[in-house]
MARFI-632638 format. One record per residue (C-alpha): residue number from 0; x, y, z. Coordinates in steps of 0.5 Angstrom, whole numbers, padded with zeros to 4 digits. Last residue first. Layout:
REM residues N
   seq       u       v       w
   NUM       X       Y       Z
...
***
This chain:
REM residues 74
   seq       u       v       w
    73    0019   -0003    0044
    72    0014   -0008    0042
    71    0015   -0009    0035
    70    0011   -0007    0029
    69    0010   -0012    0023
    68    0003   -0009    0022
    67    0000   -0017    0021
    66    0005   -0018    0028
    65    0003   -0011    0032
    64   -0004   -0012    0030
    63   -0004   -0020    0032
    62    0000   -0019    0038
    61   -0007   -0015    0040
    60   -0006   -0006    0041
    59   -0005   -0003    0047
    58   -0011    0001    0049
    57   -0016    0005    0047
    56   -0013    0012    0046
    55   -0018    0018    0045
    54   -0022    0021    0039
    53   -0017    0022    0034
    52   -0018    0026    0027
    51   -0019    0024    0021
    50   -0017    0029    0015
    49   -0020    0029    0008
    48   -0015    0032    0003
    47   -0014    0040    0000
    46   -0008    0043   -0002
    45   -0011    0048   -0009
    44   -0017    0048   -0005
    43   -0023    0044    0000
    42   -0021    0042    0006
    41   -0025    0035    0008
    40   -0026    0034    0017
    39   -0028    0027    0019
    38   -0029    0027    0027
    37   -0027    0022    0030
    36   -0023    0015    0030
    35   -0021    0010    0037
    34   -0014    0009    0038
    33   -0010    0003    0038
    32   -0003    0003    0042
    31    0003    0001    0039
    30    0008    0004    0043
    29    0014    0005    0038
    28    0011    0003    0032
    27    0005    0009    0032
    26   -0002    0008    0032
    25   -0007    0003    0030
    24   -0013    0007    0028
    23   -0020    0004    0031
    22   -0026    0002    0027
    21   -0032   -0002    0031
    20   -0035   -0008    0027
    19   -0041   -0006    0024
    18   -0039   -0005    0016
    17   -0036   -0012    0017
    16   -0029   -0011    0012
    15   -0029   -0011    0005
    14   -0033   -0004    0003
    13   -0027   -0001    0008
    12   -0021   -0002    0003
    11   -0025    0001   -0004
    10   -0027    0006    0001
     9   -0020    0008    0003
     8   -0017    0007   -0004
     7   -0023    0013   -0005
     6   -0021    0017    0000
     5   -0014    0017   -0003
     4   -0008    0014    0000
     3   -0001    0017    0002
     2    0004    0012    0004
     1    0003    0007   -0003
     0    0000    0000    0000
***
């Protein structure tokens, strides 16, 4: 997967998965923790891109996160 990703590869990504299960960013490799998502901001003009915000830590993330993610504990 390229670094930078568009809405529309996100929507391609997430028309896969079970539309009920609850949505988390899996954030940083040095303390991998899970974060829950908020709100979804879109700015317009010559530098737009779609932003999404954290919304409070939800804990540390499963070994099965961290290995699919090939982070590390630190």
């Amino acid at each position: 997967m390229p670094y930078q990703i568009t809405v529309r590869q996100l929507i391609l990504q997430l028309q896969t998965v079970d539309p009920d299960l609850p949505a988390y960013f899996a954030i940083n490799p040095d303390w991998p923790h899970a974060h829950r998502i908020g709100r979804v901001i879109e700015i317009s003009g010559a530098n737009g891109a779609v932003y999404i915000a954290e919304n409070g830590q939800e804990g540390v993330l499963p070994p099965a996160v961290r290995n699919q993610l090939n982070w590390a504990v630190a």
